[in-house]
ZAVEX-290980 format. One line per 5 residues: their letters; for each residue x, y, z of C-alpha. Coordinates in steps of 0.05 Angstrom, whole numbers, plus 5000, padded with zeros to 4 digits. Layout:
// ZAVEX-290980
a	X,Y,Z; ...
//
This chain:
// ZAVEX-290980
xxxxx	3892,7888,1605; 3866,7911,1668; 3791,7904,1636; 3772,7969,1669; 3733,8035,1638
xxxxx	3659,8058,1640; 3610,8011,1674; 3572,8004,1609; 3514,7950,1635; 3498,7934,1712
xxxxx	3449,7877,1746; 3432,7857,1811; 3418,7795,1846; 3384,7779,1911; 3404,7720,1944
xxxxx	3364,7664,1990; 3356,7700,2041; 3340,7762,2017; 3269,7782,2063; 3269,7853,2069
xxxxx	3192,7873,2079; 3169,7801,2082; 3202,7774,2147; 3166,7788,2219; 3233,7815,2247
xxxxx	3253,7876,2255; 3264,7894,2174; 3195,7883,2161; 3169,7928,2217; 3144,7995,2195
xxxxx	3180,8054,2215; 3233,8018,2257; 3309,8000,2243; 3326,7929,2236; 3392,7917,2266
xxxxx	3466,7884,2239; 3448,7816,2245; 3386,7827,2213; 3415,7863,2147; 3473,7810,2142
xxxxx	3413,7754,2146; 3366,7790,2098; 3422,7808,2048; 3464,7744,2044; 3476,7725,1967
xxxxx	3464,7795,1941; 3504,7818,1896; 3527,7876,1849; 3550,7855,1776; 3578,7905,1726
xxxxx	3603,7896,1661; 3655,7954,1634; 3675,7981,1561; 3749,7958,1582; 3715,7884,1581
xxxxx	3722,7864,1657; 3655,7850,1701; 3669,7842,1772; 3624,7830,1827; 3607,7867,1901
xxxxx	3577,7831,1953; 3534,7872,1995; 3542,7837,2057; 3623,7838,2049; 3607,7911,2040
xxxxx	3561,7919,2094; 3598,7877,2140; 3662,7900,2141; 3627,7978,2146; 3599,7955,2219
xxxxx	3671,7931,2243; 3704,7991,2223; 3647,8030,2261; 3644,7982,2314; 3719,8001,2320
xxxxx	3735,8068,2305; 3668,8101,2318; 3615,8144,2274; 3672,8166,2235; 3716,8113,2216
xxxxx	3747,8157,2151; 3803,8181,2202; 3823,8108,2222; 3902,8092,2200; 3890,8011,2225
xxxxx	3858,7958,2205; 3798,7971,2151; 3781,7891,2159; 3768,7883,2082; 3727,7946,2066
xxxxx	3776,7963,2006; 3779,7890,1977; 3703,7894,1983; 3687,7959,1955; 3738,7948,1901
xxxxx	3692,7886,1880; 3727,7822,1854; 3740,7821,1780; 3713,7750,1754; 3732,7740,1679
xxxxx	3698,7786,1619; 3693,7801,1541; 3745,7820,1497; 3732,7888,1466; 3679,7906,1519
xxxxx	3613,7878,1553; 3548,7892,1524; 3496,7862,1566; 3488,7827,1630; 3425,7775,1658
xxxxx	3420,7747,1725; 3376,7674,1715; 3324,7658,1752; 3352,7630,1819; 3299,7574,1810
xxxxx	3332,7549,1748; 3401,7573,1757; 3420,7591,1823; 3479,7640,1839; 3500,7644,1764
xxxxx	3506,7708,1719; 3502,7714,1633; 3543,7757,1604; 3545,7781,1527; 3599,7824,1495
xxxxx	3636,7858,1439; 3667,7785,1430; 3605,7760,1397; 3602,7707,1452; 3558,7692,1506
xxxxx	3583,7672,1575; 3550,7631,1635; 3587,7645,1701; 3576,7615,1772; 3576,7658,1830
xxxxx	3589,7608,1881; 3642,7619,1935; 3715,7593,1923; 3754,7548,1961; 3800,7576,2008
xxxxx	3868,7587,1999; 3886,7528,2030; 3848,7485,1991; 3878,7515,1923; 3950,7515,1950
xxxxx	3958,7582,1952; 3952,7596,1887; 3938,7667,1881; 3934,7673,1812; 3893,7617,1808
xxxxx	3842,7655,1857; 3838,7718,1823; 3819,7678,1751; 3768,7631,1798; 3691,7660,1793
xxxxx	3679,7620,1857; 3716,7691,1903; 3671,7704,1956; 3712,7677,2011; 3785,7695,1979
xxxxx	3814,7755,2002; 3877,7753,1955; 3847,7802,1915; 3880,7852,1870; 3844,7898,1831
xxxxx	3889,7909,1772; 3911,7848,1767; 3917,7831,1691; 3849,7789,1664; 3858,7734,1620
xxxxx	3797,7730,1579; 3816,7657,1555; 3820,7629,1619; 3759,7619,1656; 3711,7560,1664
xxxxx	3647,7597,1644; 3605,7561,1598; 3605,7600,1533; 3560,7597,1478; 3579,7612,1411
xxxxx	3540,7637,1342; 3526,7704,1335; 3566,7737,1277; 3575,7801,1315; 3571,7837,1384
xxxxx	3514,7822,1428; 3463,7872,1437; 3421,7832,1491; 3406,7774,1527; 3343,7750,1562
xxxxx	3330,7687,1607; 3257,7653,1610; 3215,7659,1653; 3185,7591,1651; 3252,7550,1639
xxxxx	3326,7529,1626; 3329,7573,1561; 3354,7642,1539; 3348,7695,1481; 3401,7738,1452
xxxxx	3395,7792,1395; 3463,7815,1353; 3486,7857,1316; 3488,7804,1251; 3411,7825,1250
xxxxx	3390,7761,1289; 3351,7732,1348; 3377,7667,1373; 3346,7616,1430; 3391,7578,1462
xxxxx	3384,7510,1520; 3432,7528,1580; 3425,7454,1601; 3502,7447,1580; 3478,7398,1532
xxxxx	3494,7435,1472; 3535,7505,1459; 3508,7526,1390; 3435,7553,1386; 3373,7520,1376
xxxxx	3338,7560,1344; 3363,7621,1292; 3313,7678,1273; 3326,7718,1206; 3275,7771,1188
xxxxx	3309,7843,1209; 3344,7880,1170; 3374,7925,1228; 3417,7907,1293; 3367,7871,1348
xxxxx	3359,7914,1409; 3301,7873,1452; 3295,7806,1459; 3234,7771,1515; 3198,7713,1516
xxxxx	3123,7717,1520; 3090,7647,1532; 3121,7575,1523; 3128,7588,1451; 3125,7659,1425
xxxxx	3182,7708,1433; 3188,7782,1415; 3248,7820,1384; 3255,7895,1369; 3307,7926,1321
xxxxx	3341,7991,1301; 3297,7980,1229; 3235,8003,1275; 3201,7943,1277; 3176,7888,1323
xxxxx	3170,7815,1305; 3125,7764,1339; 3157,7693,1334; 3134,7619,1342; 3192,7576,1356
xxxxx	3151,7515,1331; 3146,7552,1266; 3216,7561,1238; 3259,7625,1235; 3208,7670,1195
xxxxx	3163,7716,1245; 3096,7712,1252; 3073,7784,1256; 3119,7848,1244; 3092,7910,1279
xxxxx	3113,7985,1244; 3086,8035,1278; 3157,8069,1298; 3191,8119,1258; 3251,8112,1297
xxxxx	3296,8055,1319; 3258,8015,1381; 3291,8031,1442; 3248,7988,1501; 3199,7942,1499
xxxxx	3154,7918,1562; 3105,7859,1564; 3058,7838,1603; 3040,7768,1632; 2994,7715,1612
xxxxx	2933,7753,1655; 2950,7820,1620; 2967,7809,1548; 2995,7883,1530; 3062,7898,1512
xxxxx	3089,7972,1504; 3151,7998,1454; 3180,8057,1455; 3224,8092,1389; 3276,8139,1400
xxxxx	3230,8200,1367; 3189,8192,1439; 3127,8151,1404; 3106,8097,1457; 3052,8048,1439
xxxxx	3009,7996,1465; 2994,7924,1436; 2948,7883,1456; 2966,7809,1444; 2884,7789,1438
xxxxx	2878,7838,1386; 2940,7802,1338; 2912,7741,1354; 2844,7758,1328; 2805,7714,1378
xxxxx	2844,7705,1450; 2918,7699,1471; 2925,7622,1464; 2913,7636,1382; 2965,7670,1376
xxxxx	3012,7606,1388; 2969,7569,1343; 2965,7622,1295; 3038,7605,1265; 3023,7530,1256
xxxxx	2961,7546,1217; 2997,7599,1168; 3068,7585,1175; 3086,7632,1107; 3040,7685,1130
xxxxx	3066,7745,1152; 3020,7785,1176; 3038,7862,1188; 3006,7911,1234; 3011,7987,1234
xxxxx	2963,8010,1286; 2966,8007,1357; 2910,7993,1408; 2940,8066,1434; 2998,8118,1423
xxxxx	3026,8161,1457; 3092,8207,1453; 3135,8223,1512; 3155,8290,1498; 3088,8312,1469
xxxxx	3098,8374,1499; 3159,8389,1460; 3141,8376,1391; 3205,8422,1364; 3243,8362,1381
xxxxx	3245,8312,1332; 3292,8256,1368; 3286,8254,1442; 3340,8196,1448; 3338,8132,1473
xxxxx	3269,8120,1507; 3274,8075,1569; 3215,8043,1607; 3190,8000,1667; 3128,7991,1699
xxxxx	3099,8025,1750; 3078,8016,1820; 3014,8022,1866; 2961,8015,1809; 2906,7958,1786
xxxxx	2913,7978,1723; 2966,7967,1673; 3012,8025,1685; 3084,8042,1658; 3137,8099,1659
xxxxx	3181,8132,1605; 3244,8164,1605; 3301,8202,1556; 3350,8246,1546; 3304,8313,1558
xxxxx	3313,8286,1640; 3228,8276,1635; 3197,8216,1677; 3119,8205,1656; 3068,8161,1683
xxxxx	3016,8130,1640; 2952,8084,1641; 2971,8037,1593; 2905,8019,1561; 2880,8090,1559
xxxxx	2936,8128,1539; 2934,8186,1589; 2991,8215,1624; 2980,8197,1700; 3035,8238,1728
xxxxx	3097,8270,1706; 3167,8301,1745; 3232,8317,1733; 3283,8280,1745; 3343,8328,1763
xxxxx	3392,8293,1720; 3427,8342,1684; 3451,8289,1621; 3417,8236,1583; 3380,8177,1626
xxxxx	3420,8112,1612; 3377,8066,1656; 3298,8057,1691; 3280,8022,1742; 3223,8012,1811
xxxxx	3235,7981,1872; 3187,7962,1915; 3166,7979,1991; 3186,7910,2004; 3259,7922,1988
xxxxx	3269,7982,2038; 3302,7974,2098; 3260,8033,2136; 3188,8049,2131; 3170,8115,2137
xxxxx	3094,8137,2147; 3068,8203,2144; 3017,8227,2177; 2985,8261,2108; 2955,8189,2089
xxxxx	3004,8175,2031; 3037,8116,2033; 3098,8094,2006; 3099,8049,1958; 3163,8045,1933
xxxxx	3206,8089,1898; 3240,8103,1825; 3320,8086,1808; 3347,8131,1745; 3411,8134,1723
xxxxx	3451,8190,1675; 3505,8194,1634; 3519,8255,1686; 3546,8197,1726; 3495,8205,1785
xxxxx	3446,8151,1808; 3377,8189,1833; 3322,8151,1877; 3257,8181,1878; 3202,8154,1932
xxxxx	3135,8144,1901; 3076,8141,1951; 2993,8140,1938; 2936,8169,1982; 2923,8110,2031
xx	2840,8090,2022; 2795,8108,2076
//
């Protein structure tokens, strides 16, 4: 088993010294080009993970990638696609390295935070297990003997160039960390913020916190209150976490508490596809249902006073469940086409540019709007050009361009908008505001 198909979830991960827009070298300069030492520098670490339906995940480096694309063109010229000689690594590198995987498929991947858990990668699958992988370089082939099978199972590869891409994986033999308990495939998985811990939601109905410490592999904490498959697990605060499930709900946890929730939220009529929250200075959250309602929670309001009751409020009425209907605001993302009664799978992320809380939605009608958060209006709204359902949402910043480009209207660029189809096409779209006066 090869572990190939569909990439079914992809994650990036910047490394150390990642500095695009925030070095005083060339890179950060407005409107100018940084040069090849500069992009190898700046993109050192960074890495491309994707996890397929045939179970594999393997791994690009972008500055194997990038690196071995200057020698070819240092070689051969501006069109090295002619060359017959040497293509110094560019197919091993493209071709990624393929570092262990799921039996049955991958579900869901999460890059830690590098604070916590440098050059490492989660991984969740069809398996029902939960895997914790280092992405540190390999020793060489000398060190390992020359062991080439050895290599290709190692998820230390950067430096190894016996690579072969269909080379057989053997799910059992790896030395991620794996954590074990869900009765089920996994749905999602979420690192913290704030420390060494992670959430995961199944598809036995459950949420589950777990301590990546390596000091134990079972979770410690279980939470039993949906009665559909989990499909959004974050952490908000030290103490309270938030699921979403396919029974249109949302359920506010204390993990002081026990495994009953705290507050369930119904205001969906349709599974919840996305959640976003906010931080500890801007206590909103947003969900989105696959009949295009999107709603905004405000954390203050649960609480009833401010957002440090609301981890108190648990400990006070531990049996109480307290259920909320009513939003702060809704909205509906395809509001303008009200003969559709299931727009899909909803996806959101927030914006860029604003003060205010801000956020964009996405489906399978190829729509992207912009609202204001707290007021429910629609800010702005394009099309995207895909031409099949939108799979995945995100921003990028100005910061992570290579090249600024000014124009001499007084916009700005800001940053821009990543969407992805089942079309199979990947579509940026630059985002800019009117520079003040």
């Amino acid at each position: 088993d090869t572990g190939f198909g569909s990439v079914s979830c992809l994650a990036a991960a910047k490394g150390s010294g990642y500095r695009f827009g925030g070095s005083d070298n060339a890179a950060g300069i407005p409107g100018s080009c940084p040069d090849e030492e500069d992009i190898l520098a700046a993109v050192d670490g960074c890495r491309v993970i994707a996890g397929m339906t045939g179970g594999g995940l393997r791994v690009w480096s972008l500055k194997d990638v990038y690196q071995a694309g200057c020698m070819l063109r240092r070689e051969y010229g501006a069109d090295p696609g002619h060359s017959s000689g040497d293509d110094f690594g560019l197919k091993e590198a493209v071709a990624g390295v393929a570092i262990g995987g799921h039996r049955g498929g991958v579900t869901c991947i999460d890059v830690p935070p590098a604070m916590y858990r440098p050059d490492s990668l989660l991984s969740g699958g069809e398996d029902g297990l939960i895997k914790l992988w280092s992405l540190k370089s390999s020793p060489s082939s000398e060190q390992t003997g020359g062991d080439q099978n050895q290599q290709r199972q190692s998820p230390r590869f950067f430096n190894s160039r016996q690579i072969v891409p269909a080379a057989p994986i053997d799910f059992d033999a790896s030395d991620a960390q794996i954590l074990s308990g869900h009765k089920g495939r996994i749905i999602c998985i979420k690192t913290a913020w704030h420390g060494d811990k992670l959430l995961s939601g199944g598809a036995d109905k459950t949420a589950r916190l777990w301590d990546m410490s390596g000091i134990t592999d079972s979770p410690l904490s279980t939470f039993r209150g949906h009665q559909g498959i989990v499909t959004q697990t974050h952490f908000w605060g030290p103490n309270t976490i938030v699921s979403a499930s396919t029974d249109r709900s949302i359920a506010l946890w204390d993990t002081r508490a026990g495994s009953s929730p705290v507050f369930a939220l119904r205001h969906h009529l349709a599974p919840v596809s996305d959640l976003i929250l906010g931080n500890r200075s801007e206590p909103l959250m947003i969900s989105a249902g696959a009949d295009g309602s999107l709603a905004t929670w405000d954390f203050r309001v649960l609480s009833g006073t401010d957002v440090d009751a609301l981890d108190q409020s648990a400990q006070e009425t531990p049996r109480s469940l307290r259920t909320v209907r009513t939003p702060v605001i809704a909205m509906n993302h395809n509001e303008q086409s009200r003969t559709l009664n299931n727009c899909g799978s909803v996806k959101l992320s927030r914006s860029l540019g604003r003060d205010d809380f801000s956020f964009l939605s996405a489906s399978d009608d190829g729509i992207v709007n912009e609202w204001d958060a707290l007021s429910g209006r629609k800010l702005s709204s394009h099309y995207s050009g895909h031409k099949d359902a939108i799979s995945g949402l995100d921003v990028y910043s100005s910061k992570d361009v290579m090249q600024q480009n000014r124009k001499s209207s007084g916009n700005s660029s800001i940053g821009g908008i990543v969407s992805c189809s089942w079309d199979g096409t990947v579509r940026l779209r630059r985002l800019s505001r009117r520079a003040a006066r």
